[in-house]
N, C-alpha and C positions, 0 to 999 in steps of 0.2 A: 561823430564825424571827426576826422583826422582833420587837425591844425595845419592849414597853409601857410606859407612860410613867403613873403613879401619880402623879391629880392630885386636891385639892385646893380648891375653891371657895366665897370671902370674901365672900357677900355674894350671896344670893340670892334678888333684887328682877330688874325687865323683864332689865335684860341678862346678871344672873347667868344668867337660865333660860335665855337664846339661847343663852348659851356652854355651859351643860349639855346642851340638846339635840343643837350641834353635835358637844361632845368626845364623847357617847357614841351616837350616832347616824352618823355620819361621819366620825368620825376613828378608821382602827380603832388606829391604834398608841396611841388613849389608853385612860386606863379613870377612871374621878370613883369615889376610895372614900369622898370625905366633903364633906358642906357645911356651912357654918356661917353664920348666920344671928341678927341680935340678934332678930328675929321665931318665936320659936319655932316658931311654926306653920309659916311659911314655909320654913323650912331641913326641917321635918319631909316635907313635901307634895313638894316637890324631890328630897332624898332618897330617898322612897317610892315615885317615877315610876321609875325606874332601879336598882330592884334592891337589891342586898347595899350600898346606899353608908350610912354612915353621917353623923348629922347633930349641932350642936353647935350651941350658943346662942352661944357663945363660941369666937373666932377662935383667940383665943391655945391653947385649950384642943386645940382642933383640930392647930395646928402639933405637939401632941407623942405625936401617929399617928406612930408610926416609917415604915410604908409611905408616907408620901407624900412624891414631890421634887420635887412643884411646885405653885405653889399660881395661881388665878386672881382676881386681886384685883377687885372688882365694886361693891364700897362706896360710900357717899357720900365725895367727895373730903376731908372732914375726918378720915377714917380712913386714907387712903391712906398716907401716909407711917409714921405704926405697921405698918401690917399690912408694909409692903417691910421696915422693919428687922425686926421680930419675924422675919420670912420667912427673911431672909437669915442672920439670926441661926441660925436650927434649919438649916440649907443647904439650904434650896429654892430651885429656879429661879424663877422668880418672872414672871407677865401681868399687869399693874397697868392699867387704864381711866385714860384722860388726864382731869386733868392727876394728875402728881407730887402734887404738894403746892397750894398756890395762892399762895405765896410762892416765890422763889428761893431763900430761907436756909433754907426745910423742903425745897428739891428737893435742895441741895447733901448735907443731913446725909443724905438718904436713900440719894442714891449713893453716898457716901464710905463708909457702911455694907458696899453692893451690893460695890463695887470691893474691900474689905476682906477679905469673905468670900468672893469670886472666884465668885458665883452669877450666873446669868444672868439677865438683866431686859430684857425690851420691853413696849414700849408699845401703847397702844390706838388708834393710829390705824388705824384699819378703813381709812380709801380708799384706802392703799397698794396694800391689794389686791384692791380692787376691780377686775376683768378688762381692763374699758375703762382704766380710766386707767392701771392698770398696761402696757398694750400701749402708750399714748400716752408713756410717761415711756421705754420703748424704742426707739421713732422718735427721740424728740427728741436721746436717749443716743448714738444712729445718726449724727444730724447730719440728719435731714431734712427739718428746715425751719431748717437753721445753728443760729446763735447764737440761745437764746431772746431776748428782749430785753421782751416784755412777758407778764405774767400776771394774765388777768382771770379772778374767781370769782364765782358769787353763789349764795347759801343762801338757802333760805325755807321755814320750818315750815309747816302746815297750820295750827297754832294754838300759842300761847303757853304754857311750863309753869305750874304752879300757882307760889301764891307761896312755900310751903314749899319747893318747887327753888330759885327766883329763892333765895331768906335764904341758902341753902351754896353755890350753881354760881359764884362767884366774879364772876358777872358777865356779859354779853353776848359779848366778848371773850375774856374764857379758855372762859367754855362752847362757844361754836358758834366763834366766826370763828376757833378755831383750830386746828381741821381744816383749814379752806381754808390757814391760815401753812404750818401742815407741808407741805402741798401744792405750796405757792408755793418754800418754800425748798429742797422735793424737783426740782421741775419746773425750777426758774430756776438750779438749779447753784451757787448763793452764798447767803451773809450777807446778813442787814437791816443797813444804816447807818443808817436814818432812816425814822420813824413819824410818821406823820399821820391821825388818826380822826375823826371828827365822826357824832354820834348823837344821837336822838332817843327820848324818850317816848311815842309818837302813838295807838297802842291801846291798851296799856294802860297806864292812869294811876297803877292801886296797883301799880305796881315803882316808882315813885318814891322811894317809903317805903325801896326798899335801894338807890337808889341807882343804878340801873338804865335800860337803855336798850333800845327794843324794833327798833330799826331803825337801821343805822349802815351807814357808808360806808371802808373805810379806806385808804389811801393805803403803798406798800411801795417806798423805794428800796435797791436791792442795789449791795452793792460793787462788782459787775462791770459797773455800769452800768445795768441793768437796771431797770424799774418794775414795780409788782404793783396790781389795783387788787381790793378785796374788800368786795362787797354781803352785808347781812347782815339778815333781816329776818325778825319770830318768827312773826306771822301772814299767810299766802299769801291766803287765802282760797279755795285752791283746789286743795290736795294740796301735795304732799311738792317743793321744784324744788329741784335743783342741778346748776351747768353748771361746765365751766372752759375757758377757751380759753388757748393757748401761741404766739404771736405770737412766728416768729423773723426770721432776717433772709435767708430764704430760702421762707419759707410760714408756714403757722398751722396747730394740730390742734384742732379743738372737741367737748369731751366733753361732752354732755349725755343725762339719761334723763328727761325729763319726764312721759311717757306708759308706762302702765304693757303699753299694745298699740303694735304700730308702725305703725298705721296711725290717717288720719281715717276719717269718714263727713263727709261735704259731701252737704249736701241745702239744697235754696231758702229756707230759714230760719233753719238752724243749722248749727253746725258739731259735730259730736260726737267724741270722744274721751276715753281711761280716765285719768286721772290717775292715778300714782303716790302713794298714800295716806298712805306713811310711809317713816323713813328705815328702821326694820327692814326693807321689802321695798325698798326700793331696793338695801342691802346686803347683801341676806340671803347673798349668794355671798361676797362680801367678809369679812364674818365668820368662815366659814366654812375660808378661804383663810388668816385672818390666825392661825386656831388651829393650823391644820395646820401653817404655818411654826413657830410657837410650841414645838410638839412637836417639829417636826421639827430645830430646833435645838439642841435637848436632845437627842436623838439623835446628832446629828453632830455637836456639838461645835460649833459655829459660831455667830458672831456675827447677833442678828436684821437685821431689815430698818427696823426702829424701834426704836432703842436711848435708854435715857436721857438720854442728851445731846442728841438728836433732841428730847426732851422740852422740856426745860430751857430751851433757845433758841425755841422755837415762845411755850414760856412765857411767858420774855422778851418777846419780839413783843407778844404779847398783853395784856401788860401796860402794856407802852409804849402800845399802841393804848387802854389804858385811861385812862390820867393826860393823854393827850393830848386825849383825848375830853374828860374835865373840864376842863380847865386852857386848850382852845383853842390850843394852840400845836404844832408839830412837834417830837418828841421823839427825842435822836440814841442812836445805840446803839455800845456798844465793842468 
């Protein structure tokens, strides 16, 4: 009989419940026996959907359920790095939502913790495993289209979060454009040397107020030579886009799901077609995929597919694309 896997879950707001739904709904080697929730209510209604799980206003209080060895961390990113040490501390394996920390000096303490207590920790980048791009970073792995040599992304929300997201998500930069970094330095096989961003305020004007930018452009040199170039933009106005293209020196692969049917209608007027609404249904398999690894590492002993140092350096990225944006200048990295 396959090893059930007694999990845990921090934070039970939009993506807390995806990951609830996924681990007990289609993951069978998992089981959710507890949630916790500063929202009492919400940890309670979560709880409630799923049976015998128990729920807890307080994270920390939760970690000292002897039955559970892993926990899925889902919080506002100003929590994250408590919830990995606390985690690591009682020896749970540990799902953390990107980013670490929103500083370098709270991502290091949080690993050094992880590394200490020999718990296992990955990360939330969901497009890893996303089908399409997962099968495209195979090809490329293959050799067939050579040497990558450029990486172009571009993301674009349907609409802008509220301003209480903008005051914590760190920023344009570590929030969004930093799935497409992990992507870039997954896909192009190196290291960033050198950051260059330029961003814009243009829809909306009260992110100003933190500091913020709603449309930006970023610029990625890699040590092995290589360029990355990544569009980042909050309001589409018209569903959910994100594409990547891997330009080597042999061919190109272009990932993109814009359209939520794979076909048009062409009629003498218009053009019609379903847009992709959100990044939850563009993901939803990706999700999905990225818990099953999660468990499934806990199972076998093995190292994730997005491990904290994967973190850490995307981090980096992200932040250099930050102070560069301010500052106007190209920022080099070590």
């Amino acid at each position: 009989m396959s090893k059930i896997v007694n999990i845990g879950i921090i934070g039970a707001g939009r993506i807390g419940q995806i990951h609830a739904e996924n681990l007990c709904t289609r993951i069978k080697e998992a089981r959710v026996v507890a949630v916790a929730d500063k929202e009492e209510t919400r940890a309670q209604v979560v709880a409630g959907k799923y049976g015998k799980v128990k729920w807890y206003k307080d994270f920390e209080k939760m970690l000292k359920q002897e039955d559970i060895e892993a926990v899925v961390i889902c919080t506002d990113t100003s929590v994250h790095k408590k919830a990995i040490i606390e985690s690591a501390k009682k020896g749970k394996h540990i799902f953390c939502e990107k980013p670490i920390a929103l500083t370098l000096e709270e991502t290091d303490e949080a690993l050094s913790v992880v590394e200490g207590e020999g718990v296992l920790l990955q990360v939330g980048f969901m497009r890893r495993f996303d089908p399409a791009l997962f099968s495209a970073k195979k090809e490329v792995d293959k050799g067939c289209i050579g040497k990558p040599i450029l990486f172009k992304a571009i993301s674009r929300d349907p609409q802008g979060p509220p301003l209480e997201y903008v005051r914590v998500s760190g920023g344009l930069f570590v929030d969004s454009s930093i799935h497409d970094i992990d992507l870039a330095r997954w896909f192009m096989g190196s290291e960033v040397e050198k950051v260059y961003a330029e961003g814009k305020t243009l829809i909306y004007p009260e992110y100003k107020e933190y500091g913020d930018v709603d449309v930006a452009v970023t610029t990625l040199s890699f040590k092995n030579g290589g360029i990355g170039s990544i569009e980042n933009l909050r309001k589409s106005g018209y569903g959910y886009d994100t594409r990547v293209e891997i330009v080597g020196s042999k061919g190109a692969l272009s990932i993109g799901f814009l359209r939520h049917r794979g076909f048009f209608t062409l009629k003498k007027l218009k053009v019609n077609y379903d847009v992709v609404p959100s990044w939850q249904e563009r993901f939803k398999e990706a999700f999905v995929r990225e818990m099953q690894h999660f468990v499934d590492c806990i199972i076998n002993h093995t190292s994730p597919l997005v491990t904290g140092i994967d973190a850490k350096k995307s981090l980096q990225i992200a932040l250099a694309a930050t102070k560069s944006c301010k500052e106007g200048v190209p920022i080099p990295l070590g």
